[in-house]
C-alpha positions in Angstrom: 18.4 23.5 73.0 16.1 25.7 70.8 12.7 25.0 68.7 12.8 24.8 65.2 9.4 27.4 64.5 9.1 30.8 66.0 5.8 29.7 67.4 3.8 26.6 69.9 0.5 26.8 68.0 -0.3 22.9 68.0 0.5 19.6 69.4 0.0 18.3 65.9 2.6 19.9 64.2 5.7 19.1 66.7 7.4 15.3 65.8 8.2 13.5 69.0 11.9 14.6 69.1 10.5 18.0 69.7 8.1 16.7 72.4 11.2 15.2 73.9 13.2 18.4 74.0 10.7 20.3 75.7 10.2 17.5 78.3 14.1 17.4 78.7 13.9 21.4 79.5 11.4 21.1 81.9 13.3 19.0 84.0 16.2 21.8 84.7 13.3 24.0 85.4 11.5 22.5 88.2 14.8 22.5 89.8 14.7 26.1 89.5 10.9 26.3 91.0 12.4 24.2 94.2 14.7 26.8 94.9 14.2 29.4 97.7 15.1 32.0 95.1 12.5 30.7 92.0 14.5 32.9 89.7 16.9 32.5 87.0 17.8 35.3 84.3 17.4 33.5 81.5 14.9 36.0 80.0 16.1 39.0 81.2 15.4 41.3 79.1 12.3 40.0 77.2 8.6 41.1 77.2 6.1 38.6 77.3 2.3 39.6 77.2 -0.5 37.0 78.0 -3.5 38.1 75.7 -6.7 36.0 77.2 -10.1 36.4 75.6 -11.4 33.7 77.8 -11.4 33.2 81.6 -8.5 31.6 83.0 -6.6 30.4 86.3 -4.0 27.9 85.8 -3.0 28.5 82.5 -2.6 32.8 83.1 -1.2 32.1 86.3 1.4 29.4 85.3 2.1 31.2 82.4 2.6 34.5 84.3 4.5 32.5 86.9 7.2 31.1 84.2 7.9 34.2 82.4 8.6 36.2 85.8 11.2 32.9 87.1 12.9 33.3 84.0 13.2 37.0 84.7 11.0 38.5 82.1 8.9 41.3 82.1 5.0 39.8 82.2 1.9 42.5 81.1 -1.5 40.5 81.6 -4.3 41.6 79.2 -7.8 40.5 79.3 -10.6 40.9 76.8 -12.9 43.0 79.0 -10.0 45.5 79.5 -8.9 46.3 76.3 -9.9 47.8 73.4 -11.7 44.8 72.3 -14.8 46.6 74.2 -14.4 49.5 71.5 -14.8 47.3 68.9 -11.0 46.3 68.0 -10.2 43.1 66.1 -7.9 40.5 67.6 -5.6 41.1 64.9 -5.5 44.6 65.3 -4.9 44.8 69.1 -2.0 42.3 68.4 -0.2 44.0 65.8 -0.6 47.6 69.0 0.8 45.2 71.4 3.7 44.0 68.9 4.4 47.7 68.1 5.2 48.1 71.9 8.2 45.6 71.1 6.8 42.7 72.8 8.8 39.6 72.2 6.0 37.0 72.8 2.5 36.6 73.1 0.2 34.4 74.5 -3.1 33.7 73.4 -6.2 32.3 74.5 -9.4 32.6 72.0 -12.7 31.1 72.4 -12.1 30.8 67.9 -10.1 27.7 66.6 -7.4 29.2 65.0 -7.2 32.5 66.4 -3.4 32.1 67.7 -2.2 30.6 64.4 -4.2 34.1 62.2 -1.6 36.1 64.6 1.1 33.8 64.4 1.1 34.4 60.4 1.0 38.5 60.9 3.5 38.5 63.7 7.1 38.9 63.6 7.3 37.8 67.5 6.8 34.1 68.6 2.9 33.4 69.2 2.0 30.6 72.2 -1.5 29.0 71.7 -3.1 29.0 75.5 -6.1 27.3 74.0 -7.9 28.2 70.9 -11.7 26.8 70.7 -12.4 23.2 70.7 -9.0 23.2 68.9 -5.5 22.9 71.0 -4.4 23.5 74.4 -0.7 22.4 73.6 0.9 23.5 76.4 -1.6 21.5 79.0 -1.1 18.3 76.7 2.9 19.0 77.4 2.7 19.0 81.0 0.4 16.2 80.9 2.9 14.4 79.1 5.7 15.3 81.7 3.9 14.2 84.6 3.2 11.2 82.9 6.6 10.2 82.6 7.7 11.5 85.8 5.8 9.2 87.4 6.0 6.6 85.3 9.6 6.6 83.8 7.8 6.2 80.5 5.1 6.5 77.9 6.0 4.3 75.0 3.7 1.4 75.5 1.2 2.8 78.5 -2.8 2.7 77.9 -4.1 6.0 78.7 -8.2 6.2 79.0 -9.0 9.9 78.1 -13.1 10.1 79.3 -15.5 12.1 78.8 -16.2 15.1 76.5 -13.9 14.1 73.9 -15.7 16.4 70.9 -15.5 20.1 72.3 -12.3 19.2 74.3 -9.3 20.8 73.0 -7.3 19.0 75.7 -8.6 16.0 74.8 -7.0 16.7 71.1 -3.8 17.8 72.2 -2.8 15.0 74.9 -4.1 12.6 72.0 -1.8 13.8 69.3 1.0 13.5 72.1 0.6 10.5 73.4 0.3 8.9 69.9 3.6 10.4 68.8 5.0 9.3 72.0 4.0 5.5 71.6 1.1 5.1 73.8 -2.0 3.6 73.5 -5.2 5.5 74.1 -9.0 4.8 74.5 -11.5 7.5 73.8 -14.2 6.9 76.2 -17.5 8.9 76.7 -21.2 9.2 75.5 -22.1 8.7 71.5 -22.9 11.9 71.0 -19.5 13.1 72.5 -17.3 11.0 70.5 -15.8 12.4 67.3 -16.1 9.9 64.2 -12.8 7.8 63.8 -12.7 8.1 59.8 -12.7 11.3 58.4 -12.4 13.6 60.6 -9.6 14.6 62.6 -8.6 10.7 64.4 -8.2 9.6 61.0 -4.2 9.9 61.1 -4.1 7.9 64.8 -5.4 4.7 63.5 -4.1 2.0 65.3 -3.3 4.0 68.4 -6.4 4.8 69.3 -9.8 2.8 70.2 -13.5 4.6 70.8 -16.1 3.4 74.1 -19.1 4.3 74.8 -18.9 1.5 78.2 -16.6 3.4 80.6 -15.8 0.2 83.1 -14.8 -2.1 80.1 -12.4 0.9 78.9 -11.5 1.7 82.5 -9.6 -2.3 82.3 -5.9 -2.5 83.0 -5.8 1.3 81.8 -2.1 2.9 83.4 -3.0 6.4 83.0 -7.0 7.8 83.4 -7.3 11.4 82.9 -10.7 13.1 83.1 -12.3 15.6 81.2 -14.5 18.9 82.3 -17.9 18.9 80.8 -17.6 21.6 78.3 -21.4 23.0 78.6 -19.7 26.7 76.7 -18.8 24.9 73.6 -22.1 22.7 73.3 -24.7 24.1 70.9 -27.4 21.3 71.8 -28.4 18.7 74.4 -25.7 15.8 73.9 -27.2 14.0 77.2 -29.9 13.6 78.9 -29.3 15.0 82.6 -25.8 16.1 84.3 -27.1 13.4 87.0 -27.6 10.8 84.2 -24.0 11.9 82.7 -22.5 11.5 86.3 -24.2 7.9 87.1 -22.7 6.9 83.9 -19.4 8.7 83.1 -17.9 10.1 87.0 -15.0 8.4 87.9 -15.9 6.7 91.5 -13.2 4.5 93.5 -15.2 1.5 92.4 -14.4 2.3 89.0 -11.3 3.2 89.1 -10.4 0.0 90.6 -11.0 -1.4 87.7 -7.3 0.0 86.1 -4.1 -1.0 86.8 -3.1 -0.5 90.8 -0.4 1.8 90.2 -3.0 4.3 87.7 -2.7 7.8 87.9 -5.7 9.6 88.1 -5.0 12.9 85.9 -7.8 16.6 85.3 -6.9 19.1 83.8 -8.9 21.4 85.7 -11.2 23.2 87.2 -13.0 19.8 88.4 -16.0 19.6 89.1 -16.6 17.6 91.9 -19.0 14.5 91.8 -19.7 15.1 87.7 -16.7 13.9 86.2 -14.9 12.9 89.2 -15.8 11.9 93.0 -13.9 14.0 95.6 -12.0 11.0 97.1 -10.8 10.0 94.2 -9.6 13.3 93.1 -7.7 14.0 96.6 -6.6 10.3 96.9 -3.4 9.0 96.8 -3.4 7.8 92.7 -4.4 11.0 91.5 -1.7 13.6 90.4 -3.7 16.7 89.3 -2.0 18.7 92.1 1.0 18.0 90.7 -0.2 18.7 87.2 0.1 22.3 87.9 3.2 22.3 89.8 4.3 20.9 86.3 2.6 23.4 84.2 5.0 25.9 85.6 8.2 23.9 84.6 7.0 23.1 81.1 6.2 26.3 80.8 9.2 27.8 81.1 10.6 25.2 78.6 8.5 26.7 76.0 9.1 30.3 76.8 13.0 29.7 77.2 13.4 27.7 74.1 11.1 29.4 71.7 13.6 33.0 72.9 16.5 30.7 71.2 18.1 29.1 74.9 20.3 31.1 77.5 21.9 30.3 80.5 19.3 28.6 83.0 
């Protein structure tokens, strides 16, 4: 199995059948990630750099984590310790890193189509590892996964995504996925985080896709409710009146959660904040599945490493 493009810059562009592939890898991988040797040499050989410009835990970890399973060789870079201090461009410390022989790179940029500029200059494959409000396509994919892990499906499921749906770029990506994959989604959160449906960039999902404002009446007979981080970095004004205020009216508490289906799954993609978006019983109890989100994250991950190198022998 192998990728069609060089390069994983957006949910967007992939058609389900590539969705479908990657999902299909993954499974082979968390096999390997079970073992009590969590390595196989399927990347022996390459060089994979993760280029962040932005903080990071789970996504530099998990990435780091794949590459070094699959036997490759991992260097970590991080914006406050490279030359981007001295006043190097993005592009230009890319091309440095490229002249090293690197085979991919990773990229995470607080500028909307930062990964896609390098993917253009590059001769090595480029992985988007969030860009802006834009994409985080490789948290949508393991979103996905767990999805139908636990649910054997996702044609036909109602997925709530809540909360800061405008300067979420996980909130875009997981959209565009789920709507290729058949599902049903319902964009909930305050006015003034809601993108508009016409024009802008729900225009193509149509159909697929409904707006709230009233969390409860979009929290009924939902199968899938996955929360959203407040994204105070990306916000320019004052889109609500209080966090408190936010939290009466937009935290997922047990009461409202019974509201969905009784087998939901209760997805974040992290870091949570406790008692804003979600309550802390609801995130530790038994229908939530964020833990195993990132246990997930490592096996997609390695899908999209291993088939964007062309395959090998897993």
């Amino acid at each position: 199995m192998t990728l069609k493009q060089k390069d994983l810059l957006s949910i967007q562009e992939l058609a389900a059948s590539e969705i479908a592939t990657i999902l299909e890898a993954a499974d082979s991988f968390k096999e390997v990630s079970g073992r009590d040797i969590k390595k196989v040499p399927a990347l022996r050989g390459k060089t994979i750099v993760n280029l962040f410009y932005e903080p990071s835990t789970r996504t530099r970890t998990s990435f780091e984590l794949a590459a070094k399973r699959l036997s490759a060789d991992v260097v970590n870079i991080s914006s406050t310790s490279s030359s981007a201090t001295k006043g190097e461009s993005l592009l230009d410390t890319a091309r440095n890193i490229e002249a090293m022989k690197s085979d991919i790179l990773i990229v995470r940029h607080p500028m909307a189509g930062a990964p896609a500029l390098l993917a253009k200059r590059l001769s090595s494959s480029v992985i988007n590892a969030g860009d802006g409000a834009h994409e985080h396509p490789t948290q949508a994919l393991l979103d996905l996964y767990t999805i139908k892990e636990k649910k054997g499906r996702i044609d036909g499921l109602t997925v709530v995504i809540a909360g800061d749906i405008l300067h979420s770029r996980v909130a875009r990506s997981n959209l565009f996925g789920l709507v290729a994959m058949g599902a049903r989604v319902r964009l909930v959160g305050p006015g003034t985080m809601l993108p508009p449906m016409m024009g802008g960039w729900l225009a193509a999902t149509a159909g697929q896709v409904e707006l709230f404002t009233d969390f409860d009446r979009a929290l009924e007979g939902a199968d899938v409710i996955m929360m959203l981080r407040l994204q105070l970095e990306r916000q320019a004004g004052s889109f609500f009146p209080s966090v408190k205020e936010y939290a009466r009216l937009y935290s997922l508490t047990a009461r409202r959660a019974a509201r969905a289906k009784p087998d939901v799954l209760i997805m974040h993609p992290g870091p949570i904040n406790r008692g804003v978006e979600i309550a802390p019983e609801v995130a530790d109890g038994l229908s939530s599945v964020i833990l195993e989100q990132v246990t997930n994250g490592v096996a997609i991950r390695m899908a999209v490493l291993y088939l964007l190198s062309g395959g090998g022998n897993a």
